[in-house]
C-alpha positions as CSV (number, residue, x, y, z in Angstrom):
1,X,116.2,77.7,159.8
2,X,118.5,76.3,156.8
3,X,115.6,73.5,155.5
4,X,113.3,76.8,155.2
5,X,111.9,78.1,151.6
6,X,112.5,81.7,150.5
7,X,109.3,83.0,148.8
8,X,111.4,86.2,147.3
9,X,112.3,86.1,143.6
10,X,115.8,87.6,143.0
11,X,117.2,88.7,139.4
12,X,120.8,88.0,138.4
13,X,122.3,90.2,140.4
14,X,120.8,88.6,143.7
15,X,119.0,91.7,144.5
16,X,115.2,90.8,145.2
17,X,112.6,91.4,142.4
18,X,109.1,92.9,142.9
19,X,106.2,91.5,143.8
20,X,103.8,93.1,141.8
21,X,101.1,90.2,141.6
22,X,98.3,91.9,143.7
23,X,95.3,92.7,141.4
24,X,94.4,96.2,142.4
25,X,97.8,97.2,140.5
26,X,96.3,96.1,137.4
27,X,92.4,97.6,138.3
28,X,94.3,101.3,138.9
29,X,96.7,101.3,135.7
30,X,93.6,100.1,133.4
31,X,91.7,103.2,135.1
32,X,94.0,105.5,134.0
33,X,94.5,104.6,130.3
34,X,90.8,104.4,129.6
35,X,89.0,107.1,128.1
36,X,85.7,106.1,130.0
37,X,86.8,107.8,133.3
38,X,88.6,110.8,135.2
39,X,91.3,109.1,136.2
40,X,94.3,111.2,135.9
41,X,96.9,109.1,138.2
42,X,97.7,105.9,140.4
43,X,100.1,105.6,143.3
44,X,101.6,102.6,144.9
45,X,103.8,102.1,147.4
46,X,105.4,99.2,149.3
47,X,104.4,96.6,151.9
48,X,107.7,95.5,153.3
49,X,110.5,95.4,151.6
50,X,109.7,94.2,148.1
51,X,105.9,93.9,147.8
52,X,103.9,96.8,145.8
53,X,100.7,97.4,146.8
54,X,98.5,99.6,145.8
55,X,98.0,102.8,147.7
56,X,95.8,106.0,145.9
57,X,94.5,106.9,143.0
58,X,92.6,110.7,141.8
59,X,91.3,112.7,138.9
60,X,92.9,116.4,140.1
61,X,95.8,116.6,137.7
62,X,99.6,116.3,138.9
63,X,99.4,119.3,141.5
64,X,96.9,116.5,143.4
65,X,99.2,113.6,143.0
66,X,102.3,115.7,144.5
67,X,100.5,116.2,147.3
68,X,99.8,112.4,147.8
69,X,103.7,111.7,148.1
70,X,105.5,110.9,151.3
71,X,108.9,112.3,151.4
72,X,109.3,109.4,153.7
73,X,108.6,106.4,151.2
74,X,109.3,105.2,147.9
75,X,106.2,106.0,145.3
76,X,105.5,105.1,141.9
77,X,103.3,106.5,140.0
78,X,101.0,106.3,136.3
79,X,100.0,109.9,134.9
80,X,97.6,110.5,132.1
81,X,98.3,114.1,130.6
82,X,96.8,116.0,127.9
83,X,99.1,117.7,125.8
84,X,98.5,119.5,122.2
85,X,96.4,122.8,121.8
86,X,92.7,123.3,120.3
87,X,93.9,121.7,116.7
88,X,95.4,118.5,118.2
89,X,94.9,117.1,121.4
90,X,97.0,113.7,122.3
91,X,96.9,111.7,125.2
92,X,100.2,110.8,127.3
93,X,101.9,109.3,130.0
94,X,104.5,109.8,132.1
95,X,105.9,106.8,134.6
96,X,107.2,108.7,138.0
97,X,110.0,106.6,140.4
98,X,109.4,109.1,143.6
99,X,112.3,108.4,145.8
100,X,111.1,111.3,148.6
101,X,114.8,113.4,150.0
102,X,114.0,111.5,154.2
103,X,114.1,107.9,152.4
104,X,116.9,105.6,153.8
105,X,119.9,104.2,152.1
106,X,118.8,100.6,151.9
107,X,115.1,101.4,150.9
108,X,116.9,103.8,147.7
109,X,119.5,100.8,146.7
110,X,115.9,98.7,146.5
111,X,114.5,101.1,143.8
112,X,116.8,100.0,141.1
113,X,115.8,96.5,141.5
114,X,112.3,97.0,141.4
115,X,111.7,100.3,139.6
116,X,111.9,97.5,136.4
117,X,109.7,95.3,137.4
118,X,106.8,97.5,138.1
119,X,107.5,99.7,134.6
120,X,106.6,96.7,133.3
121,X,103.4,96.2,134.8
122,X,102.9,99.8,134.2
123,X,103.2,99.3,130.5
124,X,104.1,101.6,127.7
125,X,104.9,105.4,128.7
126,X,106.1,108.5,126.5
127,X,108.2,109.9,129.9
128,X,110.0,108.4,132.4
129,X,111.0,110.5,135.6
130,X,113.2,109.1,138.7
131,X,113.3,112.1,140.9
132,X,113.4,112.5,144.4
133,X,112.5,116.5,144.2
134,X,109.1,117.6,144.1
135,X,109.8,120.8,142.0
136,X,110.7,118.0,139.2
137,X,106.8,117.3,138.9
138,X,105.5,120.3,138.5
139,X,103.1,120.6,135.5
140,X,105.2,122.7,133.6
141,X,108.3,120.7,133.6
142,X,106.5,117.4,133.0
143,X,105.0,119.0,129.8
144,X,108.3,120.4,129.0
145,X,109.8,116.4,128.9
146,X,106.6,115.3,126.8
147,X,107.2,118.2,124.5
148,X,110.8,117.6,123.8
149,X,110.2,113.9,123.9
150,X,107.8,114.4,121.0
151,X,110.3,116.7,119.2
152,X,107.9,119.4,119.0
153,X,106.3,122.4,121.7
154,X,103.0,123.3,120.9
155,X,102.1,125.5,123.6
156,X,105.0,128.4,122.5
157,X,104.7,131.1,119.7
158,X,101.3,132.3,118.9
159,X,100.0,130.3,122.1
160,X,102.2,131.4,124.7
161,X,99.4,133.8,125.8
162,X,96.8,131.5,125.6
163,X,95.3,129.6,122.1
164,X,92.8,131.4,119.4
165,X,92.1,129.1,116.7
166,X,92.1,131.3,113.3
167,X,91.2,128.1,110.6
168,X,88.0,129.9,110.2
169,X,89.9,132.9,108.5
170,X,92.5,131.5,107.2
171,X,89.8,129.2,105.5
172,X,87.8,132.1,103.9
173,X,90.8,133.9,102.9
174,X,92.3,131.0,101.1
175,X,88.8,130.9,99.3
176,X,88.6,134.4,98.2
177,X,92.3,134.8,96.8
178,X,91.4,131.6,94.7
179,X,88.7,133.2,93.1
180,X,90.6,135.9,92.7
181,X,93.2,133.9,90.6
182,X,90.5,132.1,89.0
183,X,89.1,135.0,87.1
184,X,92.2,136.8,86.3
185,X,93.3,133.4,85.0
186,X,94.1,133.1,80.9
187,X,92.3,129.8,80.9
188,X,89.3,130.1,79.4
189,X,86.1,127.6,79.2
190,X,86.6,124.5,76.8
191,X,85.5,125.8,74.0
192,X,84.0,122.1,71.3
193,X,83.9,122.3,67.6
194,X,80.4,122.9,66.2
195,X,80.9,122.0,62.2
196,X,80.1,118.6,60.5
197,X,83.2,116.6,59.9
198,X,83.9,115.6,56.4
199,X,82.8,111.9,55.0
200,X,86.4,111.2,53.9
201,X,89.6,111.6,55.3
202,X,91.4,113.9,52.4
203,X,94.5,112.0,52.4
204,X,93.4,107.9,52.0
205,X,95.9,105.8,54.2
206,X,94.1,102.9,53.6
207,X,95.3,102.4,49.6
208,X,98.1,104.6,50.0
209,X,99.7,100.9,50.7
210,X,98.0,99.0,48.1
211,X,99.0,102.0,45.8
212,X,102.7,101.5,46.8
213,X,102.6,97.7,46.3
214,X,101.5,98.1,43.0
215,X,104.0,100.5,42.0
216,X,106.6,98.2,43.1
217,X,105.2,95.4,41.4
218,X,105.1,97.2,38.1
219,X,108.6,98.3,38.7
220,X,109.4,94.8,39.1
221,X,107.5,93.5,35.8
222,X,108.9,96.7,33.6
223,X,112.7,94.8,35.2
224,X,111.6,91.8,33.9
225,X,110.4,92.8,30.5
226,X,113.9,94.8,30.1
227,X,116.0,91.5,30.9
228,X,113.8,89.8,28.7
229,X,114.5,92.0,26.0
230,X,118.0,91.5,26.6
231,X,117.7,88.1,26.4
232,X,116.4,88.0,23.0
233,X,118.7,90.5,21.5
234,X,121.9,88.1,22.5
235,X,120.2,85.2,20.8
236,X,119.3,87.1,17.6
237,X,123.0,88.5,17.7
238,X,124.2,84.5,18.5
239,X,121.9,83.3,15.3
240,X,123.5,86.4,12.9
241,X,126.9,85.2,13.9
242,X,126.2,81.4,13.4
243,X,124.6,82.2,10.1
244,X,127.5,84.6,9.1
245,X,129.9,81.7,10.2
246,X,127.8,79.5,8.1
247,X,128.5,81.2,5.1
248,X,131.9,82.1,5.5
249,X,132.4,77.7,5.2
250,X,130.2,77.0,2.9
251,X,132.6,79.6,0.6
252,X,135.4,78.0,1.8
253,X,134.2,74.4,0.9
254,X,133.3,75.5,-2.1
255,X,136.5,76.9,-3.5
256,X,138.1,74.0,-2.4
257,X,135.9,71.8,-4.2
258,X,136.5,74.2,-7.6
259,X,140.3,73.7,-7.3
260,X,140.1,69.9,-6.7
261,X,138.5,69.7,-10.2
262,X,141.2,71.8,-12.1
């Protein structure tokens, strides 16, 4: 009927979103990530056309949850893998979109609506496979993707063949080449000086200045007395001349006075 309601949500596209509101989604994915249980791996699948449900879950690895998958349906998966070696162990996981080789073209358009909606649910993963080839999830390939999505391999070189840890060795022979360095070394012990120090400094800073402030102040008195030695011998030179000039009139005055009479 036209007055009915549609119940499906559809993005902006106007392909229909999924419903990923039942609560046993949630229950499996929190299984997985926690470190309190085996969980390895979750699996849901669809009820109808656009609803996920919840389907199986396991703690055998991935070779257990590739057997769970129906080449006949859409699956999608959350797997918790241990990668690293004996030194460092990490914790990842990989999102799987299994679109199994008998699905229908209709039912494979609906994954790229929905695969979205329930990576989101999913939450945060370090690998993300759409595949719809069993041979893609085999262990070894699946820890191939981590490895190169981590930008490093730990499981090649010296642990191809299977891991030995050597920090043990490596450990003791790091000591004993120290040692070795250590005594050939030309650093010897601190070696503190044992005699009594003198009472006085020999050279005496502190009236070294007072010293030179005197000597400058003399310098400047001995200035002193020689400009004011110079100052008397141009007024004794000043009074000879005045009393020289003196004279000179009074001789003058004189012989004028002597001829005025004759």
């Amino acid at each position: 009927a036209k007055g009915r309601s549609s119940s499906i949500v559809r993005n902006s596209t106007g392909l229909a979103m999924a419903d990923v509101s039942a609560p046993e989604l949630k229950e499996a994915i929190a299984d997985v990530r926690s470190d309190a249980t085996d969980t390895a791996w979750c699996l849901f699948g669809y009820e109808g056309k656009s609803k996920i449900v919840f389907e199986r879950k396991g703690s055998g690895g991935v070779d257990e949850m590739v057997a769970a998958l129906d080449d006949a349906k859409v699956s999608y998966c959350l797997l918790r893998v241990v990668s690293g070696d004996q030194e460092s162990k990490r914790v990842k996981f990989v999102f799987i979109a299994y679109v199994g080789p008998n699905v229908g073209g209709l039912a494979r358009g609906r994954v790229g609506g929905h695969k979205g909606g329930v990576h989101e649910l999913v939450g945060q993963s370090h690998v993300d496979i759409q595949t719809d080839d069993k041979d893609d999830l085999t262990e070894a390939v699946i820890k191939d993707k981590l490895a190169k999505a981590a930008g490093a391999n730990y499981d090649l070189g010296s642990n191809a063949s299977g891991y030995e840890t050597n920090a043990g060795n490596i450990k003791a022979s790091a000591a004993t080449n120290y040692k070795t360095l250590e005594k050939e070394s030309n650093i010897g012990p601190v070696a503190y000086e044992t005699f009594a120090r003198p009472k006085e400094t020999p050279v005496d800073l502190g009236t070294s200045g007072a010293r030179v402030g005197l000597g400058a102040r003399d310098a400047y008195g001995r200035e002193r007395e020689c400009e004011g030695e110079e100052d008397a011998g141009e007024t004794r030179s000043r009074e000879r001349n005045g009393r020289e000039k003196g004279t000179v009139h009074e001789g003058r005055r004189m012989d004028e006075g002597g001829r005025g009479e004759d």
